[in-house]
C-alpha positions as CSV (number, residue, x, y, z in Angstrom):
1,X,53.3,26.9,-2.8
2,X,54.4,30.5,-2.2
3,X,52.5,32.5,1.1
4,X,51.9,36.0,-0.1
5,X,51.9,38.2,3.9
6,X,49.9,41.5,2.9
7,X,51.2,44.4,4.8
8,X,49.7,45.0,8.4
9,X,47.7,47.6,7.4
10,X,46.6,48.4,11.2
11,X,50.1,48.3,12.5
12,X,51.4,50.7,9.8
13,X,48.6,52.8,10.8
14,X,49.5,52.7,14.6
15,X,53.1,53.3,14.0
16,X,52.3,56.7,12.5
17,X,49.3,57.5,15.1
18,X,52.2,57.3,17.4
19,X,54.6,59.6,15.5
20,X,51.6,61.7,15.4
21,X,51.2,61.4,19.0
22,X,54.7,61.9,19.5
23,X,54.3,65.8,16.8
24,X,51.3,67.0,19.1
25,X,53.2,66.1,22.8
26,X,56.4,68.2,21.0
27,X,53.9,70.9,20.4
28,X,51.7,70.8,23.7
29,X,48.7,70.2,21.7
30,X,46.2,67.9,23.1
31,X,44.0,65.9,20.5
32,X,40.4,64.8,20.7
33,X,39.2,62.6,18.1
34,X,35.4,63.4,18.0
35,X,33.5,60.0,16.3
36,X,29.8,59.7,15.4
37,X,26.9,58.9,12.9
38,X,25.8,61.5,10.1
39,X,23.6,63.7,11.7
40,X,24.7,63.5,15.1
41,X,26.0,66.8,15.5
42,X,29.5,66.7,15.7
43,X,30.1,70.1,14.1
44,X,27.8,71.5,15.8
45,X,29.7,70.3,19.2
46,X,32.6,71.6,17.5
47,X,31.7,75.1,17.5
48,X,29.9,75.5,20.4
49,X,33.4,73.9,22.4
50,X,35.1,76.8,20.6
51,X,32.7,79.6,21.2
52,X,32.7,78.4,25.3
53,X,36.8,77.8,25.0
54,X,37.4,81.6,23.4
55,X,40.0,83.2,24.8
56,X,40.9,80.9,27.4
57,X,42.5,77.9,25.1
58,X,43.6,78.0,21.3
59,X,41.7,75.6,19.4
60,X,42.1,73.9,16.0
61,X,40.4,72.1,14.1
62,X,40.9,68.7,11.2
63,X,37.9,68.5,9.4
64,X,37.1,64.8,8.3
65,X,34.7,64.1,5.1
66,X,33.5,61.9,2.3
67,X,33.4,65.2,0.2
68,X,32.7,68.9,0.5
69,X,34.0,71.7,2.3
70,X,30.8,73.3,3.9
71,X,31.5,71.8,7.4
72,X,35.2,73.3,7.1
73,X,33.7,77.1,5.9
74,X,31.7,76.7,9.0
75,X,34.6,76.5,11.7
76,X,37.0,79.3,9.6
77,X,34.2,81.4,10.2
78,X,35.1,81.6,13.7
79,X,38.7,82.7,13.4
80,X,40.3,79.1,14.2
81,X,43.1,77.3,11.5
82,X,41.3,74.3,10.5
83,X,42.3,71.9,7.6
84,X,39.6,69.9,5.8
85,X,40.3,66.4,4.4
86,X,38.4,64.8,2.0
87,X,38.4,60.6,2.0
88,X,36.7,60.5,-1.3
89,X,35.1,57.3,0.0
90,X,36.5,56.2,2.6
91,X,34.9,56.0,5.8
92,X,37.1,56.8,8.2
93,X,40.3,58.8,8.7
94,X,43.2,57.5,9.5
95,X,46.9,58.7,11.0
96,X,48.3,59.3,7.6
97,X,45.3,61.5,6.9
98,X,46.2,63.1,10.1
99,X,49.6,63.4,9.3
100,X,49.2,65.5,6.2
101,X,47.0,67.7,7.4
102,X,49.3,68.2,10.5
103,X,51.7,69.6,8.3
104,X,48.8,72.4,7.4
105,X,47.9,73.6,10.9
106,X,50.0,76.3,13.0
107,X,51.0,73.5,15.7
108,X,52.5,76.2,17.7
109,X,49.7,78.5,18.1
110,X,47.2,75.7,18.8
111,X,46.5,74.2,22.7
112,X,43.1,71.8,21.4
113,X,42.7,69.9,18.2
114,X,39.6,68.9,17.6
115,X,39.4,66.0,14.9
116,X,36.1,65.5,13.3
117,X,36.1,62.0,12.1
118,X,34.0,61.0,9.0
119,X,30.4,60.4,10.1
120,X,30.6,56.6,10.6
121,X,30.1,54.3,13.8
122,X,32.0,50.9,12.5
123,X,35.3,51.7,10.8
124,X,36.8,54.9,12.6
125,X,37.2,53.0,16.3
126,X,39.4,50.6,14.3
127,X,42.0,53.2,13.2
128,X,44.2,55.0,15.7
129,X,45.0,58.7,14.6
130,X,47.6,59.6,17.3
131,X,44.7,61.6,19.6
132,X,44.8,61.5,23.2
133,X,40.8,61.3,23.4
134,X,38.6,60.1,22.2
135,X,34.7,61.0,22.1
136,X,31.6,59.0,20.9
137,X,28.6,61.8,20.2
138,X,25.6,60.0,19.8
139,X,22.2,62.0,19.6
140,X,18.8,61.6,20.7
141,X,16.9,61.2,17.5
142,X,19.0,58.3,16.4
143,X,17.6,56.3,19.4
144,X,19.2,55.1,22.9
145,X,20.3,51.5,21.4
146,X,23.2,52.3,19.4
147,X,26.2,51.2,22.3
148,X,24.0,48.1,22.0
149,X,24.5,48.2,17.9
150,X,28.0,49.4,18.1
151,X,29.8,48.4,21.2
152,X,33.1,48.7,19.8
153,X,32.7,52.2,19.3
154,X,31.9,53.2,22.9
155,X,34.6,50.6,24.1
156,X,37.2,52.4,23.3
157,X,36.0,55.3,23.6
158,X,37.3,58.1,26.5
159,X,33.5,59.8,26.6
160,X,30.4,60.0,25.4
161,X,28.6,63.0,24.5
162,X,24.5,62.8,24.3
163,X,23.8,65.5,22.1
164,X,20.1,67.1,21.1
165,X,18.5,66.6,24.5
166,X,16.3,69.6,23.8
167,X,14.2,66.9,21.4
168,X,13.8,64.3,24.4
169,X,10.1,65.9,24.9
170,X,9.3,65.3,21.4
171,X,11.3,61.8,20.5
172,X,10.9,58.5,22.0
173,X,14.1,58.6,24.0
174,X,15.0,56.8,27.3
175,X,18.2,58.5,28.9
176,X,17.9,56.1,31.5
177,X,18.3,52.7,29.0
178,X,21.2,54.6,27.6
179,X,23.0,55.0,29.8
180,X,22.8,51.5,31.4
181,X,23.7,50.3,27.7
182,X,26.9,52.8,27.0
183,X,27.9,51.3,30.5
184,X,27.4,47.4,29.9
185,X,29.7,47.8,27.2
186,X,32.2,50.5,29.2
187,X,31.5,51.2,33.0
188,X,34.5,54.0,32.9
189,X,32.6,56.0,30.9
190,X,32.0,59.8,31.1
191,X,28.5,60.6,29.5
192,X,27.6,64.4,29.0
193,X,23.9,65.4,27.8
194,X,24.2,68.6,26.0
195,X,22.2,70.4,23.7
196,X,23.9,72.7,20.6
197,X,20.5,74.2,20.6
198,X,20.1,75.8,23.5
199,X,23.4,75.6,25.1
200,X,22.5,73.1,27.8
201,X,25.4,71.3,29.3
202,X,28.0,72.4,27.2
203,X,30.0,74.0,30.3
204,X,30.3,70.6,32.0
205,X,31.4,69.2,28.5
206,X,33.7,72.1,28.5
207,X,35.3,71.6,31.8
208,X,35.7,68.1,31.5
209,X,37.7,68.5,28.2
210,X,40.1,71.4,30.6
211,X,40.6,68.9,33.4
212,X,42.0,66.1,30.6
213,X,44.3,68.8,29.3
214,X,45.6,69.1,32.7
215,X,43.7,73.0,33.2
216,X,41.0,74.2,35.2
């Protein structure tokens, strides 16, 4: 009986993160591969880290969804190249997403990508895109339990980012069970409570991203 092998699809898909890896390090562009659930505010984190970053680092911007370009309008809006993909289904991106779309952004004017991952918190920690970091943002309304729901996600993940904290008066939120569940599945960690809102804790987000791109 003949053994059919169907391709490695994650290994294909590392191999090219790397080249990926390899087009960014050429460029001195340090990637962040930002993951979360619809809703969590992920763009919102993305244009808040540009607003605090202007004039101080050159940031652009892969814009990851399902459909639509609305997230993408949003970002141009504040002067910074950013290329929108489109999965048309799928639920994740993946490096030869990030590939293309490389070949659409001014590598050599940019210091920070910022990769905005389809909203999802199973498939995307399975696919490597060729980032340096990468960042869970979970928020307050969806509950403290979700490392408990999703550990892969925060295991591999470089930080976490609690977003929304202006709604912990009003939601049934307890910081303090989060954070003992994001580190029973990863002790190392970072966790940064921010609010888009009001602006809370985005500097220490802000300076945490500098010291991992080696600036102050």
């Amino acid at each position: 009986m003949e053994i059919k092998v169907l391709k490695d699809i994650l290994g294909a898909n590392d191999q090219m993160a790397r080249n990926n890896q390899q087009l960014l390090d050429k460029h001195n562009v340090f990637a962040v591969n930002l993951m979360a659930s619809p809703g969590a505010g992920k763009t919102s984190l993305v244009l808040e880290t540009i607003k605090a970053l202007q004039g101080k680092v050159r940031v652009g911007v892969i814009e990851g969804d399902i459909s639509s370009t609305f997230d993408s309008e949003l970002i141009a809006g504040q002067g910074v190249p950013v290329v929108q993909i489109n999965t048309g289904g799928e639920c994740h991106l993946d490096a030869s997403m990030i590939c293309n779309a490389l070949d659409n952004l001014p590598l050599a004017d940019i210091d920070l990508l910022l990769v905005e991952n389809v909203g999802n918190l199973v498939c995307p920690a399975e696919f490597n895109l060729g980032e340096h970091c990468k960042v869970v943002v979970a928020s307050v309304p969806e509950g403290d339990d979700k490392p408990i729901k999703y550990p892969a996600m925060f295991l591999i993940a470089n930080a976490v980012v609690l977003n929304k904290t202006d709604l912990l008066p009003y939601v049934k939120f307890d910081s303090d069970r989060f954070r003992e569940a994001v580190r029973g599945v990863n002790r190392k960690l970072d966790i940064f409570e921010v609010s888009c809102t009001t602006g809370d804790g985005i500097d220490r987000w802000v300076s945490w991203l500098l010291s991992q791109m080696g600036r102050k």
